[in-house]
N, C-alpha and C positions, 0 to 999 in steps of 0.2 A: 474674464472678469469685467468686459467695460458693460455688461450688462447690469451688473451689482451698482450701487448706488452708495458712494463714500462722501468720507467729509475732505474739506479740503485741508492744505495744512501752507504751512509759512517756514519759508525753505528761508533760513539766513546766511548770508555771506558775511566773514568778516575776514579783515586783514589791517595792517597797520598800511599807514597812506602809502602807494606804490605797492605794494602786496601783490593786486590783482584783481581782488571783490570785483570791482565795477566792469572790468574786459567780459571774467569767467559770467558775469552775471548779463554782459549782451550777448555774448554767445550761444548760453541757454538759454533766450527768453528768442533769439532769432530761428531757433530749430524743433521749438515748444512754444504752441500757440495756447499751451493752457496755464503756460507760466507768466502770469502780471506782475508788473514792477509794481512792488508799492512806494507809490509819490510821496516823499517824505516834505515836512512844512519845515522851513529852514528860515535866520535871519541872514545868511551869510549874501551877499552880492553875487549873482551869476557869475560862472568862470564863461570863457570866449568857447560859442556853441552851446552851451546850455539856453534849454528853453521854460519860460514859464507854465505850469503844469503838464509838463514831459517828464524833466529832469526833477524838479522840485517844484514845489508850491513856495515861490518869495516871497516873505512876509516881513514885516516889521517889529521889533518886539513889541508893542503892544498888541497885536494880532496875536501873537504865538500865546502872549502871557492869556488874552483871551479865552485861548482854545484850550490851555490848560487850566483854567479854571472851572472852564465849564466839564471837565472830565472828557472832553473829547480827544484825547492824545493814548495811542495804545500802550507806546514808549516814547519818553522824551529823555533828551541826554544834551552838556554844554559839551563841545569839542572845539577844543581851541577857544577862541573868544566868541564863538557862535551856536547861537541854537539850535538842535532839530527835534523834529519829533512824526511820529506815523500817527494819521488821522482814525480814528478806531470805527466808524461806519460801515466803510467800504471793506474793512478787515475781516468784522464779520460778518456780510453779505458773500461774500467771498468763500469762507469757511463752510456756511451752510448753504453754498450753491455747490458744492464741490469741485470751487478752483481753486490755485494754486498763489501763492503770490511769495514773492523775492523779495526779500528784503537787504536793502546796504547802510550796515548799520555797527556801529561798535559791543563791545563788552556792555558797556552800560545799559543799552537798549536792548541789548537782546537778553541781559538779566529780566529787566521789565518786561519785553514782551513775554518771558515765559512765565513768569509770576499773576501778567496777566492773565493769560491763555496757555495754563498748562495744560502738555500733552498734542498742542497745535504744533507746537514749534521743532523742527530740523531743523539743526546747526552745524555751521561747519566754518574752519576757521582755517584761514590761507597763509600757511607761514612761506618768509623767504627760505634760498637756498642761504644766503648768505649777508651778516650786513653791509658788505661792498657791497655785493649787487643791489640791494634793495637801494641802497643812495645814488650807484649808478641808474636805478630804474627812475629813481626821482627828480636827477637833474636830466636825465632824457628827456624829461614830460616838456620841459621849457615852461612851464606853467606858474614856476614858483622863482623866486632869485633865490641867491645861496644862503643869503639869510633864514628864509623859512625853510629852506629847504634843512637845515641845520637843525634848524625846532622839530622839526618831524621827526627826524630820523632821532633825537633824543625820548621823541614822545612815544616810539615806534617800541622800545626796551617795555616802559612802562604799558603799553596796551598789550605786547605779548605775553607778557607773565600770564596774561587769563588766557593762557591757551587750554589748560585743563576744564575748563568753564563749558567747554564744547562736545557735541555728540561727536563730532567728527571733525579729525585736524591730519591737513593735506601741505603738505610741501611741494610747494608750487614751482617746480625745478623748469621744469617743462608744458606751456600754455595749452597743446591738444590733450596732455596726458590729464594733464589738472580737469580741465571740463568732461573728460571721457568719464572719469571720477566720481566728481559729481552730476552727472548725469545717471550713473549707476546706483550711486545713494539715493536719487531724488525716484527711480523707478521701484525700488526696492521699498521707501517709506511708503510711497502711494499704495502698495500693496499688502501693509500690514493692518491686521486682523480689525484692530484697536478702530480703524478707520474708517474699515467697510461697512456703513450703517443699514445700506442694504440686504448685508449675507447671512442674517438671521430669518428672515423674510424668504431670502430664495431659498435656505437649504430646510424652513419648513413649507417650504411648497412643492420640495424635492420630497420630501418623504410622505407628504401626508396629500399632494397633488394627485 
């Protein structure tokens, strides 16, 4: 099939914070050079090692509130007391060049990106094994003090409930299993019909060639 000529699609991760999204999703994007992070525009303060447009696009709320006026946001969603939202440009250049692009994003946004761009959108949602582990995964990070770490793990109840919300929900028990996963999903979507904008073209050039 890589001679067919498809569209691309928007592969989302979700999880509740500590879940996973963000590992399972440098994993895939380290062993798939056609899968792109999409840089989501945030007001939240870099975490230690975040880079500006690597990680995110920093921005100020007034910039954000900007960019969603002008309609240039594909989804936006508040998380916690902070903004974000995906630039819609490069989404669909992306689309109709036939790449790939990851998204790390909540219930909220990925309701909107698909209302956006129905029919774009793989989903697939990372639950824990368990919620000890998920707070032990959270106070591992060192990232947060116990305090937030407490708000999360409250917030964590409320973002799972939409786990029906999803094409596909993984219990993230085990990190090689989980990405083997989806990686299997994500080769599987690539190759459905719906996508291939090329295979009407080859297969009448197959018969009438």
């Amino acid at each position: 099939m890589s001679e067919v000529a498809r569209r691309g699609l928007l592969l989302v991760l979700s999880s509740p914070s500590g879940g996973g999204k963000t590992s399972v999703g440098k994993a895939l994007r380290e062993a798939d050079p056609n899968l792109h992070l999409s840089v989501s525009l945030t007001t939240r303060p870099p975490r230690p090692g975040e880079a500006d447009g690597v990680d995110y696009h920093f921005v100020d709320e007034g910039q954000f509130l900007r960019a969603l006026e002008a309609n240039a946001l594909a989804e936006h969603a508040r998380v916690y007391a902070h903004r974000y939202g995906t630039p819609r440009p490069p989404v669909l250049r992306a689309l109709e060049g036939g790449e790939d692009m990851l998204f790390d994003i909540d219930w909220q946004g990925t309701r909107q990106l698909r209302e956006s761009l129905p029919g774009d959108v793989v989903s697939i949602y990372l639950l824990p094994p368990s919620m000890e582990e998920l707070a032990r995964r959270l106070s591992a990070r060192a990232q947060d003090d116990a305090t937030v770490v407490a708000r999360r793990m409250a917030q964590a109840e409320a973002e799972i409930a939409h786990w029906d919300e999803y094409d596909y929900v993984l219990i993230n028990r085990d990190f090689a299993a989980t990405v083997s996963a989806v990686r299997h999903i994500l080769a599987a979507e690539r190759l459905r019909r719906s996508r291939l904008t090329g295979l009407a073209p080859f297969v009448s050039g197959l018969l009438h060639g």
